[in-house]
FIROKE-296351 format. One line per field, with one value per atom (N, C-alpha, C, CB): x, y, z; residue in one letter. Coordinates in pm, whole numbers. Atoms other than C-alpha are relative to their C-alpha. Glycine has a CB too. Example, Ala and Ser with C-alpha at 12.3 -4.5 7.8 and 13.67 -1.06 7.14 Angstrom:
<recs>
x 89 / 1230 / 90 / -99 / -82 / 1367 / -77 / 41
y -119 / -450 / 120 / 3 / -119 / -106 / 109 / 46
z 0 / 780 / 0 / 125 / -6 / 714 / 73 / -142
type a / a / a / a / s / s / s / s
</recs>
This chain:
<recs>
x 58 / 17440 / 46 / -155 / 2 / 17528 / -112 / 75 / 99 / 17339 / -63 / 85 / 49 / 17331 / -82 / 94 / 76 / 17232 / -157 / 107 / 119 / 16949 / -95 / 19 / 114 / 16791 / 48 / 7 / 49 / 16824 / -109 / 159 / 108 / 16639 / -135 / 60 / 153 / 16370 / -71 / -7 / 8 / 16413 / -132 / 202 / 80 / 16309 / -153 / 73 / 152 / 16032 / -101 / -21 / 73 / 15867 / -94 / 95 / 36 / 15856 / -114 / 165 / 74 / 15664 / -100 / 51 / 118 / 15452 / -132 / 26 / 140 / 15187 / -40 / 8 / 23 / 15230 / -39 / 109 / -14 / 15208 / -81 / -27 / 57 / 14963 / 64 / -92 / -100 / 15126 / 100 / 53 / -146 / 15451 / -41 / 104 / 42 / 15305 / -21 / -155 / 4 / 15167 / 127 / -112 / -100 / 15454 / 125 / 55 / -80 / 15677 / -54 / -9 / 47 / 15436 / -17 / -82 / 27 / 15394 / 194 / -98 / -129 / 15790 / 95 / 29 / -71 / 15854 / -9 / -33 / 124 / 15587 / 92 / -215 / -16 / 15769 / 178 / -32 / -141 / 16167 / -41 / 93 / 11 / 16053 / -125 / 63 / 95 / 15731 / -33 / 26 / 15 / 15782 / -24 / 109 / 37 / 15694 / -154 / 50 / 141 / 15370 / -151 / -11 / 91 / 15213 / -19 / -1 / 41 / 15267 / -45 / 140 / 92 / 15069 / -191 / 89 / 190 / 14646 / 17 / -175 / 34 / 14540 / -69 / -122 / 81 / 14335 / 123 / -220 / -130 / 14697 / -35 / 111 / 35 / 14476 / 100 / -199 / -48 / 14587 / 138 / -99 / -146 / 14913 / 57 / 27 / -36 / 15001 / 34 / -73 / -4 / 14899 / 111 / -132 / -176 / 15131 / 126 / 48 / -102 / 15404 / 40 / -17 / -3 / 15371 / 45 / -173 / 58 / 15250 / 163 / -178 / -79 / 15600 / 156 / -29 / -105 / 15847 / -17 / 18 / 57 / 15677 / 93 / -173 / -49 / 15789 / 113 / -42 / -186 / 16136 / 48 / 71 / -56 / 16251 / -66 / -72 / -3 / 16090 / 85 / -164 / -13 / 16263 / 178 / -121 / -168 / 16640 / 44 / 62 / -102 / 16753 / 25 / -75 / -41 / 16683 / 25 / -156 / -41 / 16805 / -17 / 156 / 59 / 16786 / -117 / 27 / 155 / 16418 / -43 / -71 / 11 / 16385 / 31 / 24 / -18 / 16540 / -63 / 130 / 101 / 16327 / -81 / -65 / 141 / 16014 / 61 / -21 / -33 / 16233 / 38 / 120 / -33 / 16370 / -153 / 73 / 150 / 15989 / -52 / -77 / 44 / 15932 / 57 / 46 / -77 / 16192 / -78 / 114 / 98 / 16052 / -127 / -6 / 139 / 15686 / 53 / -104 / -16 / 15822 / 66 / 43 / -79 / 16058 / -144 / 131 / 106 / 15701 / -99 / -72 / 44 / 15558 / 57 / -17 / -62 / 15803 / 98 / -85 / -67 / 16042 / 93 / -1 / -156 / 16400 / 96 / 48 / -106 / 16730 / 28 / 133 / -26 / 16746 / -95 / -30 / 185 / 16371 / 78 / -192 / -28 / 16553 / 56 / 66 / -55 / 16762 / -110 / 74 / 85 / 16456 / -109 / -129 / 67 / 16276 / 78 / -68 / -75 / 16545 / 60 / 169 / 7 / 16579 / -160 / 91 / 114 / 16204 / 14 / -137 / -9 / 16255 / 51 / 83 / -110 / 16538 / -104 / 179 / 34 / 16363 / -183 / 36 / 114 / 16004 / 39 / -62 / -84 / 16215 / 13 / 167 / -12 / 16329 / -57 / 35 / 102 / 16044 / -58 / -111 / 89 / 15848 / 73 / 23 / -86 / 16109 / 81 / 125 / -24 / 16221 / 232 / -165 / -140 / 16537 / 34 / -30 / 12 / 16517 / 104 / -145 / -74 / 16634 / 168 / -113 / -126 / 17024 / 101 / 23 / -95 / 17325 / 0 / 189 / -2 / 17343 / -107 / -42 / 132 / 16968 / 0 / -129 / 15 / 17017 / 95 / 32 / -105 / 17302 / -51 / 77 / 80 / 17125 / -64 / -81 / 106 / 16833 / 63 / -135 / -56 / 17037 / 117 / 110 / -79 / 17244 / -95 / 70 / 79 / 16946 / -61 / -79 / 63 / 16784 / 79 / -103 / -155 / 17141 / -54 / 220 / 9 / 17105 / -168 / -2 / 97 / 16717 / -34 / -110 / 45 / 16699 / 119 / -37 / -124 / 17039 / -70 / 162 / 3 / 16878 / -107 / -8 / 46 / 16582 / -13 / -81 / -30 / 16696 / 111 / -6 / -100 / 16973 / -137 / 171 / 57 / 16662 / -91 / -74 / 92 / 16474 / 69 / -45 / -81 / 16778 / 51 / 73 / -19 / 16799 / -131 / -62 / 68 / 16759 / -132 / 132 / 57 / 16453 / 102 / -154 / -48 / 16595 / -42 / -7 / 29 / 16609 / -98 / 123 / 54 / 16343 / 98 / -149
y 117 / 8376 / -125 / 10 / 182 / 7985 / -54 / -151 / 83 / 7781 / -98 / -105 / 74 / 7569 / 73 / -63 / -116 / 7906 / 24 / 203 / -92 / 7959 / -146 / 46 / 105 / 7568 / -1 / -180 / 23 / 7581 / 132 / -3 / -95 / 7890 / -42 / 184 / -35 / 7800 / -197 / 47 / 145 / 7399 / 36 / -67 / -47 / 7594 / 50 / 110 / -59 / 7830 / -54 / 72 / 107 / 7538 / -51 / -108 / 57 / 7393 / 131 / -26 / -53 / 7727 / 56 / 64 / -16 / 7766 / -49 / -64 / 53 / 7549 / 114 / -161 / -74 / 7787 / 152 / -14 / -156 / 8154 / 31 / 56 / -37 / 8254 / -9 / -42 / 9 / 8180 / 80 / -101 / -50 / 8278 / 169 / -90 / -185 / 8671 / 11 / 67 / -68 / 8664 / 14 / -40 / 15 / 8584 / 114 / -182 / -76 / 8806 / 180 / -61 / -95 / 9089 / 69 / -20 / -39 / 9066 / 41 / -151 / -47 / 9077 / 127 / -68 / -96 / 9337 / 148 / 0 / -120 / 9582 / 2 / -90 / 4 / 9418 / 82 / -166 / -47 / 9559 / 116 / -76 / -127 / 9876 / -22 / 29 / -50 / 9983 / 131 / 28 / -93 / 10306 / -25 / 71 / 67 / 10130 / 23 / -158 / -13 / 10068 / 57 / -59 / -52 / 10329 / 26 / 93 / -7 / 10307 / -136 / 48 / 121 / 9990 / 30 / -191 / -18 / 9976 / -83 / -63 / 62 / 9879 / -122 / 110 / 182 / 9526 / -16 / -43 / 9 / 9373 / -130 / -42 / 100 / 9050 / 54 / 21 / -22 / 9194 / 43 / 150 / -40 / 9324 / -153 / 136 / 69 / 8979 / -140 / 6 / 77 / 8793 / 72 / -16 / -74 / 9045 / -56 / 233 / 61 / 8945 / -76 / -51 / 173 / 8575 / -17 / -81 / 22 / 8629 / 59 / 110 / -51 / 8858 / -78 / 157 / 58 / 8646 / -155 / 24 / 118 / 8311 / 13 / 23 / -21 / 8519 / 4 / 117 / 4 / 8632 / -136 / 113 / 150 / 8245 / -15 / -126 / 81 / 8122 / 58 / 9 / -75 / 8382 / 31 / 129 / -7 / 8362 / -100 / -74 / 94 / 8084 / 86 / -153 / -83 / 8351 / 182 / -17 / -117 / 8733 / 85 / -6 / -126 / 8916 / 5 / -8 / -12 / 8872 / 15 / -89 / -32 / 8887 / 165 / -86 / -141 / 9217 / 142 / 20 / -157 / 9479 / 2 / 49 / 57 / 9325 / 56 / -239 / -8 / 9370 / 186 / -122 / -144 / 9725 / 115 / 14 / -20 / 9841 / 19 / -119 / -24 / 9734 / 111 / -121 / -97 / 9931 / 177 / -21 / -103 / 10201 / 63 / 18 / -4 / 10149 / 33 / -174 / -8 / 10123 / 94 / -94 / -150 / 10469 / 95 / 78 / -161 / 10662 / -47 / 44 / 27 / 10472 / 31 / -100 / -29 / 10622 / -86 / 29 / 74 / 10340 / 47 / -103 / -35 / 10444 / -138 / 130 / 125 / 10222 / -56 / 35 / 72 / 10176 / -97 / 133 / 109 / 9993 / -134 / 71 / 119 / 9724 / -115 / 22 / 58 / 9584 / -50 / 83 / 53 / 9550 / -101 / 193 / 88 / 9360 / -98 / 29 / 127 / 9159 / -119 / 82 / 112 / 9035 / -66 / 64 / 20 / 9021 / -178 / 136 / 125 / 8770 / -121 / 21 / 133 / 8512 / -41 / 48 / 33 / 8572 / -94 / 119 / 56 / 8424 / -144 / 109 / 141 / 8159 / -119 / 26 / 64 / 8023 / -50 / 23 / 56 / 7990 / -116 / 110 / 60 / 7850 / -158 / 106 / 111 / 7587 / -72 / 76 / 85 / 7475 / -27 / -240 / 99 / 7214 / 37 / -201 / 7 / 7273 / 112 / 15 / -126 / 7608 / 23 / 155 / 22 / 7527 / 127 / -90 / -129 / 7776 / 31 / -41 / 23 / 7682 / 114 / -163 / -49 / 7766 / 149 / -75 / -139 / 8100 / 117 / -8 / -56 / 8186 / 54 / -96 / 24 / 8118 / 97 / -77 / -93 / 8346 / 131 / -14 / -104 / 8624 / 76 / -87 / -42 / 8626 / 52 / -146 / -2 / 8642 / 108 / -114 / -96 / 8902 / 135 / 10 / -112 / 9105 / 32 / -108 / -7 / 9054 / 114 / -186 / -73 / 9168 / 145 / -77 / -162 / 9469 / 100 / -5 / -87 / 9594 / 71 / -107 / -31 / 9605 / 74 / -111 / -105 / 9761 / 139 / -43 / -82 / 10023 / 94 / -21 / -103 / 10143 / 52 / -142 / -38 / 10155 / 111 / -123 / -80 / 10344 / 166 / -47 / -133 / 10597 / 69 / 6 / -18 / 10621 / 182 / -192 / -121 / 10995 / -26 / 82 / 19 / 11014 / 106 / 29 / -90 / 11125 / 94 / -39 / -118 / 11432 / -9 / 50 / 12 / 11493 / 100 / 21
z -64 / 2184 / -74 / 3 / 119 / 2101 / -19 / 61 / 48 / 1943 / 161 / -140 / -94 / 2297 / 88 / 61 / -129 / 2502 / -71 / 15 / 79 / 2226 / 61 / -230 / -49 / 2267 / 160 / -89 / -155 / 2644 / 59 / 108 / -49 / 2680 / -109 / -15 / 48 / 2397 / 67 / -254 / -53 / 2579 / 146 / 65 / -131 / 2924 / 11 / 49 / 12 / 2784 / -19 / -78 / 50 / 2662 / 114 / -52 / -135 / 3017 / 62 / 108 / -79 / 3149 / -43 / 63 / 89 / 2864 / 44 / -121 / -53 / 3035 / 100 / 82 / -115 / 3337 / 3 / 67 / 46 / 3159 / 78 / -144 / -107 / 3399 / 86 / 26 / -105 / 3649 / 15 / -1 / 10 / 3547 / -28 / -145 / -8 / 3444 / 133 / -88 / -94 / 3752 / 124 / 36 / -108 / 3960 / -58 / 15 / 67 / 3714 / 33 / -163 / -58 / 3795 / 158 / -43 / -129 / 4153 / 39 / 103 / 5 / 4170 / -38 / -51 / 47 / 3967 / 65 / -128 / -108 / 4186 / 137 / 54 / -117 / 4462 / 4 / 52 / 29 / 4359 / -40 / -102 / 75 / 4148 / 9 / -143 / -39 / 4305 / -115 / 146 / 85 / 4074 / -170 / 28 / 118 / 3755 / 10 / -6 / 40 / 3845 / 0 / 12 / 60 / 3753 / -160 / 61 / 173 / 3371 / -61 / -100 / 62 / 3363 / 69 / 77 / -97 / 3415 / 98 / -89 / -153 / 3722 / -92 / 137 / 5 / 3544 / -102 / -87 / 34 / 3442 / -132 / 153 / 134 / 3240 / -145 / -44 / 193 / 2868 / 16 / -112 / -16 / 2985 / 43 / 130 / -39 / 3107 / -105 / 95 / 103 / 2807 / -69 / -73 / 133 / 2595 / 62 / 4 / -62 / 2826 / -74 / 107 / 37 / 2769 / -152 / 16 / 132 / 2417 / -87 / -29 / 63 / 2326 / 61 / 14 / -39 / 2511 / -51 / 150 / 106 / 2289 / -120 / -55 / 144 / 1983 / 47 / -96 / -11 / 2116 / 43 / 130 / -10 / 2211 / -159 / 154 / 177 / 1922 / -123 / -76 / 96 / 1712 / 35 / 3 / -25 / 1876 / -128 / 183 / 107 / 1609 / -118 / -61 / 125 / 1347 / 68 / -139 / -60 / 1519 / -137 / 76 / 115 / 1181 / -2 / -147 / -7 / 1180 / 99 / -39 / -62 / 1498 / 67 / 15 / -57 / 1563 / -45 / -9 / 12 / 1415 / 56 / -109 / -118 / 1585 / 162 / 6 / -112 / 1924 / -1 / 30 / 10 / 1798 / 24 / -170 / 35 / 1744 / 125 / -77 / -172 / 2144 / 67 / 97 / -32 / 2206 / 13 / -113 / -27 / 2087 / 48 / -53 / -36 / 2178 / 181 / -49 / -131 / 2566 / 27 / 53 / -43 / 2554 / 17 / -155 / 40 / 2475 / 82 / -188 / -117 / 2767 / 114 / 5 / -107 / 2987 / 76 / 68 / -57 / 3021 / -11 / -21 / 22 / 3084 / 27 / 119 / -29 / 3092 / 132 / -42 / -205 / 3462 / 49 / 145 / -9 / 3426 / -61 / -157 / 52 / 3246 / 64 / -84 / -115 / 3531 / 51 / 91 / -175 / 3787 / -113 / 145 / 39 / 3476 / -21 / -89 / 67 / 3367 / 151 / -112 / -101 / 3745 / 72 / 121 / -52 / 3781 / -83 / -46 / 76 / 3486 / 71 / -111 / -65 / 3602 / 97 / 91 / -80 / 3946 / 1 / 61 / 58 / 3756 / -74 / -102 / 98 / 3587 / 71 / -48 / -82 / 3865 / 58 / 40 / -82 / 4058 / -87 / 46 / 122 / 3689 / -3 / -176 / 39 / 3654 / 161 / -124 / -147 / 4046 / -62 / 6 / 10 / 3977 / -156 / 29 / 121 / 3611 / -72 / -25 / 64 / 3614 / 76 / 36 / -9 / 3616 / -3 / -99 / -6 / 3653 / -180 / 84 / 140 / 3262 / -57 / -36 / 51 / 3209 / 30 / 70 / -53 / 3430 / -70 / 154 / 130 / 3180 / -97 / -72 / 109 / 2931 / -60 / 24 / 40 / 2996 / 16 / 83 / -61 / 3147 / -191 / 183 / 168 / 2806 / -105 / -87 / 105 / 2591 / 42 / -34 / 46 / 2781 / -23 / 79 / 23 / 2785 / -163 / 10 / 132 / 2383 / -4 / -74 / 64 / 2376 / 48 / 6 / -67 / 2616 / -15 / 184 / 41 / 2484 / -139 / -35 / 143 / 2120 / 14 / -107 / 1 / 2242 / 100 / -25 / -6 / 2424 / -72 / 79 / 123 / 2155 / -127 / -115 / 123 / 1939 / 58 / -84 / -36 / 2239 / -21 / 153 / 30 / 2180 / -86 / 37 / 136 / 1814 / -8 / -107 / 67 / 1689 / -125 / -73 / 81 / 1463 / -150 / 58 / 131 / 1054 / -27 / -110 / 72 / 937 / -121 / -44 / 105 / 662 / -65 / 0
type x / x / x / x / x / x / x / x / x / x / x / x / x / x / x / x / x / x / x / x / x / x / x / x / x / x / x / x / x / x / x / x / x / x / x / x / x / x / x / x / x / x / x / x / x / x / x / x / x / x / x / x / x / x / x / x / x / x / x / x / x / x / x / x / x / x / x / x / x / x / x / x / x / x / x / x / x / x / x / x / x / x / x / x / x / x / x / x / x / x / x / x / x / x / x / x / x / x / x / x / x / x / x / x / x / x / x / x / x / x / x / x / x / x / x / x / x / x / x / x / x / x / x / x / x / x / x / x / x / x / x / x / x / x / x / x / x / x / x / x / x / x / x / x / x / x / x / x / x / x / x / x / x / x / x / x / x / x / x / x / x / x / x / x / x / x / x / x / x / x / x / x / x / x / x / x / x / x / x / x / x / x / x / x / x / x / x / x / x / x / x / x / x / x / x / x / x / x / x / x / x / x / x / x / x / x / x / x / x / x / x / x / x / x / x / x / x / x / x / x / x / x / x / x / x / x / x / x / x / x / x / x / x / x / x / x / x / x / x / x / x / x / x / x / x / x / x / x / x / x / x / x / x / x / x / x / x / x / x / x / x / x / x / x / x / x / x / x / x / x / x / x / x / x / x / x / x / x / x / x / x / x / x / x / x / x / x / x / x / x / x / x / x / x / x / x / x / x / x / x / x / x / x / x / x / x / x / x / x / x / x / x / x / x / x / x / x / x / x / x / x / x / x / x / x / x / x / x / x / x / x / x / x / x / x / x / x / x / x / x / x / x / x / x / x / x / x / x / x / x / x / x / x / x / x / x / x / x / x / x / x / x / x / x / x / x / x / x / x / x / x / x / x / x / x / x / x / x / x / x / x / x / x / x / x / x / x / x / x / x / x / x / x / x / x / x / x / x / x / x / x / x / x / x / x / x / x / x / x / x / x / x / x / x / x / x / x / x / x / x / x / x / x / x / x / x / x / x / x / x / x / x / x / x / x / x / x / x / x / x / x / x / x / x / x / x / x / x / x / x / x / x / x / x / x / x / x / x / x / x / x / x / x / x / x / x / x / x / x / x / x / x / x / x / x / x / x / x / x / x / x / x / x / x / x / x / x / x / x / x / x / x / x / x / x / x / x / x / x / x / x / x / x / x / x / x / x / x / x / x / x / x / x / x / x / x / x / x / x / x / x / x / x / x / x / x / x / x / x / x / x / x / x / x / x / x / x / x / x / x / x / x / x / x / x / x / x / x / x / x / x / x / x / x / x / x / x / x / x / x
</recs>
């Protein structure tokens, strides 16, 4: 990622930070609406799942300028979401649920630039945690 792709996506998140409600919910109803087969590994009352959302895509922007510190925290999701039954094909229908939540969050705002931007970053984060969802555990 550049340094310009990192402040336009943490420039943008900024902008829909007021809206996080919003934006979960519109990120949720989308995602139900493309990959229907997802949702059953979420509870039916989505409140606390919605805040985590918000609350883990805060830390990952805030946490792109520094990627070594950031990436164990993201490796960690990784794993937490393989033993929830997420596979690699789930990553696609979130990573367009995303953009497609972005877009809406941000109208005019969200530029071919900005759509780069995010599309790069979440290439970077759902690459790192699914290599970590596929990491053999060590031999004792």
């Amino acid at each position: 990622m550049t340094p310009n792709q990192i402040k336009l996506v943490q420039t943008s998140f900024a902008q829909v930070a007021p809206i996080a409600a919003t934006a979960a919910d519109l990120f949720y109803g989308r995602l139900f609406e493309i990959a229907p087969q997802v949702r059953a590994m979420f509870p039916n009352d989505l409140s606390e799942q919605k805040k985590k959302l918000m609350a883990m895509l805060g830390t990952a922007v805030a946490g792109l300028s520094h990627l070594e510190t950031l990436v164990p925290a993201v490796e960690a999701l990784g794993r937490r979401h393989a033993g929830y039954g997420v596979k690699a094909q789930h990553y696609a229908s979130v990573g367009s649920a995303l953009l497609w939540t972005l877009e809406r969050g941000l109208g005019e705002a969200f530029t071919a630039e900005v759509k780069d931007a995010w599309a790069t970053t979440y290439i970077v984060l759902s690459t790192t945690m699914m290599n970590a969802a596929n990491e053999k555990p060590m031999a004792a």
